[in-house]
C-alpha positions as CSV (number, residue, x, y, z in Angstrom):
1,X,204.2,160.1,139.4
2,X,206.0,160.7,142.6
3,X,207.0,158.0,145.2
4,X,204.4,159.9,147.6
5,X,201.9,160.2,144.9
6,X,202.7,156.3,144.7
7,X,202.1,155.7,147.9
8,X,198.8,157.8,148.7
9,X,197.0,157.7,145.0
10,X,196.0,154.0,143.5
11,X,194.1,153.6,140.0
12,X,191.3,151.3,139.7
13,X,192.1,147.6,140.4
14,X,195.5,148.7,141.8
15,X,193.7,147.4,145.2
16,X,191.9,144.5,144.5
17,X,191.8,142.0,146.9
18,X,189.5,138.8,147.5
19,X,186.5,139.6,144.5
20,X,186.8,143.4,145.5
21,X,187.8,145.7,142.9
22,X,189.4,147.6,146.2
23,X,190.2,147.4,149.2
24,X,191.6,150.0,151.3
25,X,191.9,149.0,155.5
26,X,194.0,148.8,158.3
27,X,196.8,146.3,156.7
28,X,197.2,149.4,154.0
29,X,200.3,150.9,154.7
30,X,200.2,153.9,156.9
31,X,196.7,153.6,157.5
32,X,194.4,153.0,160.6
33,X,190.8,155.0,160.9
34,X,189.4,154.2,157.4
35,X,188.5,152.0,155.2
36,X,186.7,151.6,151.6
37,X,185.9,148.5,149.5
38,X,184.4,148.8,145.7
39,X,183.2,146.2,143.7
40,X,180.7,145.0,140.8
41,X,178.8,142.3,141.3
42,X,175.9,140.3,139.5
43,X,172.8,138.5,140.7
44,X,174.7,135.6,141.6
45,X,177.7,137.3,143.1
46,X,177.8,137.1,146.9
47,X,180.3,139.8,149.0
48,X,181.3,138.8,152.2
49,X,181.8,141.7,155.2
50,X,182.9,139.2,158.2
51,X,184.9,141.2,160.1
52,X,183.3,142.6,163.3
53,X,186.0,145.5,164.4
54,X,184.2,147.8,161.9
55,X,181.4,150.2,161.4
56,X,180.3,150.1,158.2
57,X,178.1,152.3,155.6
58,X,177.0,150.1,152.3
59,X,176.1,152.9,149.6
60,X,174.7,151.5,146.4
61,X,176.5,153.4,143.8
62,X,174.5,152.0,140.7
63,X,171.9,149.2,140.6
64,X,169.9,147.6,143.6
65,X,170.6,145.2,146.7
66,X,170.1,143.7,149.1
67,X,171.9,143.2,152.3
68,X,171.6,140.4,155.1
69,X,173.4,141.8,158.3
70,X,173.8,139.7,161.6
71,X,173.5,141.1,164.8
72,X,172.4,139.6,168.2
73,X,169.5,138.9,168.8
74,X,169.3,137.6,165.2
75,X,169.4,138.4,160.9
76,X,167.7,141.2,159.2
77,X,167.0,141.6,155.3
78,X,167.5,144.9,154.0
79,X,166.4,146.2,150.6
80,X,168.6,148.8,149.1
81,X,166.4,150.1,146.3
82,X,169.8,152.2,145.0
83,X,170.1,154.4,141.8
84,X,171.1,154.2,138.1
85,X,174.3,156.2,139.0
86,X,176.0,158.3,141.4
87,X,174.7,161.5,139.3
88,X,170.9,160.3,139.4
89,X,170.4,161.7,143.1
90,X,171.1,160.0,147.0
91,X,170.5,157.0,146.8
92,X,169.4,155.0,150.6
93,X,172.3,153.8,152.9
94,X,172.6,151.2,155.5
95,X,174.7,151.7,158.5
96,X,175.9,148.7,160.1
97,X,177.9,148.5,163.7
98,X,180.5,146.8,165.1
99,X,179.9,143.4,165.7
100,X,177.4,142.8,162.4
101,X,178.5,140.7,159.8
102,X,176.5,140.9,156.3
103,X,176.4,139.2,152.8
104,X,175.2,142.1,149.8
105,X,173.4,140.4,147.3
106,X,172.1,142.5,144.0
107,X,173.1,143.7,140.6
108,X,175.1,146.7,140.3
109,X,178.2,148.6,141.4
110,X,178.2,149.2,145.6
111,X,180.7,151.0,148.0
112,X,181.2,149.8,151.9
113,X,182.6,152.8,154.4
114,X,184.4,151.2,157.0
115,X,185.7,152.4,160.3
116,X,187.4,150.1,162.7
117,X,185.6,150.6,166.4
118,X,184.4,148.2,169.6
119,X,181.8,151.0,170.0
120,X,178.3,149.8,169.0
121,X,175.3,151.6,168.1
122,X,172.2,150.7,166.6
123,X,171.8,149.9,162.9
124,X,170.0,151.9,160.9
125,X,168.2,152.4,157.2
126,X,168.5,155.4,155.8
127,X,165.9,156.2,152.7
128,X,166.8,158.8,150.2
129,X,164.4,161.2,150.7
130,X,165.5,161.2,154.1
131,X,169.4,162.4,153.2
132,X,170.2,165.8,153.7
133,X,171.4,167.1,150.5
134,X,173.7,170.5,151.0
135,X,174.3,173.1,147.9
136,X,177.7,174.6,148.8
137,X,179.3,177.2,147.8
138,X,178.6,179.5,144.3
139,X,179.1,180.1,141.2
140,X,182.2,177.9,139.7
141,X,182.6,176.2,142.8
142,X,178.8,175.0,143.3
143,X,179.2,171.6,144.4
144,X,176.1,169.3,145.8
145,X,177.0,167.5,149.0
146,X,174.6,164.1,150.4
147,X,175.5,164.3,154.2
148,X,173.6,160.9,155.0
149,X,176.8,159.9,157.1
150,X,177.8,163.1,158.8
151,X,177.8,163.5,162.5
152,X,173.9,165.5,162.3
153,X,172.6,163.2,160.3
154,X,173.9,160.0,161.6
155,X,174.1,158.0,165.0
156,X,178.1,156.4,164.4
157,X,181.3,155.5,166.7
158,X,183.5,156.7,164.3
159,X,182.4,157.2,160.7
160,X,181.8,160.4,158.7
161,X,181.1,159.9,155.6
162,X,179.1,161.7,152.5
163,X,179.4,162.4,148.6
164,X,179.7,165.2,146.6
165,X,178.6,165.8,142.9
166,X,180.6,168.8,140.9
167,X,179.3,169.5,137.5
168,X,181.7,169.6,134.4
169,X,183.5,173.0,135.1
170,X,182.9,173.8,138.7
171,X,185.9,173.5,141.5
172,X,185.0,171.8,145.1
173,X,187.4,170.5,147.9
174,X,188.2,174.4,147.4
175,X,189.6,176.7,149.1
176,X,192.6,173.8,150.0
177,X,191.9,172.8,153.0
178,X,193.0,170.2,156.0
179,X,192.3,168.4,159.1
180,X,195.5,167.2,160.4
181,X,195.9,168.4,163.7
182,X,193.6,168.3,166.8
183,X,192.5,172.2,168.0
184,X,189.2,171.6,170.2
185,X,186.7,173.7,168.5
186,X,188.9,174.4,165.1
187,X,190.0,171.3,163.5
188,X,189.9,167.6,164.1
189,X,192.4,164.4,163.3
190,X,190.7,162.9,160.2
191,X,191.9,160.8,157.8
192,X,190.4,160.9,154.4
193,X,189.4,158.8,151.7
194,X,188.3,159.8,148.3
195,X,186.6,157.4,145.8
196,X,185.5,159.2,141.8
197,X,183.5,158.7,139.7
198,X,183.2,160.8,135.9
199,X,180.6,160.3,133.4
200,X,180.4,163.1,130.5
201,X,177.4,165.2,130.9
202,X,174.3,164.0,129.7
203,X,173.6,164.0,126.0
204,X,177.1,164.4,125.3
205,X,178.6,161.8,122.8
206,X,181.8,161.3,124.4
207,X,182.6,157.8,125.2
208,X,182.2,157.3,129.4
209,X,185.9,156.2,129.6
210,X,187.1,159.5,128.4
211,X,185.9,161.0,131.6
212,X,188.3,163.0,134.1
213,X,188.6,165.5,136.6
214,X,191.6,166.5,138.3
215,X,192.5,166.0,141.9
216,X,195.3,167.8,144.3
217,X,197.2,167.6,147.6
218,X,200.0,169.1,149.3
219,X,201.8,169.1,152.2
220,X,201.4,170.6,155.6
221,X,203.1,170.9,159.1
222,X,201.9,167.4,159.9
223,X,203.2,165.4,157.1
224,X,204.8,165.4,153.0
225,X,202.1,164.7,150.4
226,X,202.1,165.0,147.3
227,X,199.1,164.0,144.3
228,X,198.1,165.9,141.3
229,X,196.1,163.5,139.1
230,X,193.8,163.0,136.7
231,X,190.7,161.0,137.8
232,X,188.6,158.4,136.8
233,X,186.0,156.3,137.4
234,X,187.4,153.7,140.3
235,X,190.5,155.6,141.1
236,X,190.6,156.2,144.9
237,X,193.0,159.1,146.9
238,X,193.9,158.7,150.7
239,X,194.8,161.6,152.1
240,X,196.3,160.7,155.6
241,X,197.5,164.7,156.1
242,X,198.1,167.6,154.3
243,X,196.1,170.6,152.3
244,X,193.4,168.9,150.2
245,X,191.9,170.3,147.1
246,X,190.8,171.4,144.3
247,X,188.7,168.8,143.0
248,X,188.4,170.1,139.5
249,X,185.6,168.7,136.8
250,X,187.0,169.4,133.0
251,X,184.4,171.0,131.1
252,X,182.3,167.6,129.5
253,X,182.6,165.9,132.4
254,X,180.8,165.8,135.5
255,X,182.8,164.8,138.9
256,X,181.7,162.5,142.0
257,X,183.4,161.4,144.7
258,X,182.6,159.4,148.1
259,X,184.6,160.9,151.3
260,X,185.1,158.7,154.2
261,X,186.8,159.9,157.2
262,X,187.7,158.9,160.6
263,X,190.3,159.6,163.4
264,X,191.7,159.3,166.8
265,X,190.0,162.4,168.5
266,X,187.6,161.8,171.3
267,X,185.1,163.5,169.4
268,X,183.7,162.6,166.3
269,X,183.9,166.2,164.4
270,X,184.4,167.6,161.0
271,X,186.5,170.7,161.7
272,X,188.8,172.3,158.8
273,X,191.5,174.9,158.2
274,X,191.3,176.6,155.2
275,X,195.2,177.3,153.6
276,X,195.0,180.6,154.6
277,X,196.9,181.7,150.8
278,X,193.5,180.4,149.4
279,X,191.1,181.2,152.1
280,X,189.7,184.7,151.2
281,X,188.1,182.9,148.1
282,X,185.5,181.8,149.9
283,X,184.3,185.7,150.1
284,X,184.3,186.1,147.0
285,X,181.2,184.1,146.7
286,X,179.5,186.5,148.5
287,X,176.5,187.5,146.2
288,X,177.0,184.7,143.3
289,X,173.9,182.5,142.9
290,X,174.9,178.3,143.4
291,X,175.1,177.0,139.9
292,X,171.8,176.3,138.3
293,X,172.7,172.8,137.1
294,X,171.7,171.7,140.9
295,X,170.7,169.8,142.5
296,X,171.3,166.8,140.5
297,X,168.1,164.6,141.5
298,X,166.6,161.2,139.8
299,X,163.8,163.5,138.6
300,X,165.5,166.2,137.6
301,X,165.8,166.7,133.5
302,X,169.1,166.9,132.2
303,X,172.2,166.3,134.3
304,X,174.6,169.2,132.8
C-alpha cells in the first residue's frame, strides 16, 4: 500500500481508541470538519460522547438503543428501535447539537457522525419511515441512497451525512467525482468520510468475512491521493481531496457505506464535479431501468 494510501485508508481496529473500535476526529492527522466513531457494544456496555464542540448523528447500524443526551434545560431518553443490519432498510437516527453530551446504551453495532461546530440547533428524532430513500442512477450503477442527514432533509450546522447500499455487481461513487474546491453554485469544500460494510448476498453460503468490494481515489488540483483497496466490513476511507470513486460490489457480495462530510464553506452544500474523462457515463443511463434488486427494505424478500 502506498504511504498516501497509509495515510488516508485504515482497516478495522487500526483506529481504536478509548472502547471504540474507531475513531476518526480532529487530532487525526490532516483532518478538521469530520469525524466518525464505530463500536460494538453489549447490554452492559456504556459509550461516552462528552465533548460539546460537535454535532453529532448516532445511526444504529445493527441492533437497538438507546441514547440519554444532555442539553439545557435538562435530559431526554431516546429509543433507537435500529435494524438487524445496514442491508435490512433505514434505520431511525438521532441528531444531537453542539453543546449535548449523551451515554448510548443497547445491544448491537452503532456509528456516531460528528462535526465540530459552536452553532446549535435543535435536536431531533428521526423515524425510518420518515428518511428519504433515493434510487440513483441505472442499470449496473443502481445504487440506493438514505439522505436522513442531507441538507433537505435535516436541520444541521455543519453535517451532511447519508448511506448508500450497492448490490453485489453494481458501481456507485461513479462517474469519479470531487468536492475539493469552493465555486458558489458548482462545488463545495467537503471533506469525506467513508465507513463499509459487505455481507454476501442473501442465501449465499459464503462465510460473512469473505465479503469485499473495492474502493478508489485519485488525485486532483487540490491535493495527492492515492487508495485502491479492497473493503470490508469496519474498514473506513477519508478522503480529504481528490476524484472519488468507484465503489465497486464483487459479484456475491453486497456493498454499504456511511458518508459523512463537512467543510469550511459558509454554506452547507453538496456540490460535485464529475472527472470530466468519466462524466459522459452518466448519459448513458439514459433509458436503463434502476436495478430491480431495490430498494433494499426490512420487508422486502430477498436481499440480492
Amino acid at each position: 500500500m502506498t504511504t498516501s494510501a497509509q495515510r488516508w485508508f485504515h482497516r478495522r481496529g487500526d483506529l481504536a481508541r478509548d472502547g471504540w473500535e474507531s475513531v476518526v476526529d480532529s487530532s487525526t492527522r490532516g483532518w478538521q470538519h469530520t469525524g466518525i466513531r464505530v463500536a460494538d457494544i453489549s447490554d452492559s456496555d456504556q459509550l461516552d460522547l462528552h465533548e460539546r464542540g460537535v454535532e453529532r448523528i448516532v445511526v444504529p447500524l445493527s441492533g437497538s438503543f438507546n441514547v440519554t443526551h444532555h442539553h439545557f434545560p435538562g435530559a431526554w431518553e431516546t429509543r433507537l428501535h435500529g435494524r438487524k443490519s445496514v442491508f435490512e432498510g433505514p434505520t431511525d437516527v438521532l441528531y444531537l447539537p453542539a453543546g449535548t453530551t449523551a451515554e448510548v446504551r443497547g445491544h448491537g453495532r452503532v456509528a456516531v457522525a460528528e462535526a465540530p461546530t459552536e452553532e446549535s440547533r435543535p435536536w431531533q428524532y428521526i423515524p425510518a419511515a420518515d428518511t428519504p430513500i433515493e434510487l440513483r442512477g441505472a442499470g449496473r450503477s443502481s445504487r440506493q441512497v438514505h439522505n436522513f442527514g442531507t441538507p433537505q432533509s435535516l436541520d444541521a450546522a455543519r453535517l451532511i451525512v447519508c448511506e448508500v447500499i450497492t448490490p453485489a455487481e453494481n458501481w456507485s461513487s461513479y462517474p469519479p467525482h470531487k468536492h475539493d474546491e469552493h465555486v458558489p453554485g458548482h462545488e463545495s469544500r467537503l471533506e469525506e468520510i467513508y465507513y463499509f460494510e459487505s455481507a454476501p448476498v442473501r442465501g449465499s453460503q459464503a462465510a460473512p468475512d469473505a465479503s469485499f468490494g473495492i474502493f478508489s481515489t485519485y488525485s486532483s488540483p487540490a491535493g495527492s491521493i492515492d487508495i485502491n483497496a479492497m473493503v470490508r466490513t469496519g474498514d473506513i476511507a477519508l478522503v480529504p481531496f481528490g476524484y472519488h470513486g468507484p465503489a465497486v460490489a464483487a459479484p456475491g457480495y453486497d456493498l454499504y457505506y456511511l458518508n459523512v462530510m463537512a467543510g469550511p464553506d459558509p454554506e452547507r452544500e453538496w456540490r460535485i464535479s464529475d472527472d470530466p474523462a468519466h462524466a459522459w457515463v452518466r448519459d448513458t443511463w439514459n433509458g436503463q431501468d434502476v436495478d430491480d434488486r431495490l430498494p433494499f427494505t426490512d420487508n422486502k424478500e430477498g436481499r440480492s
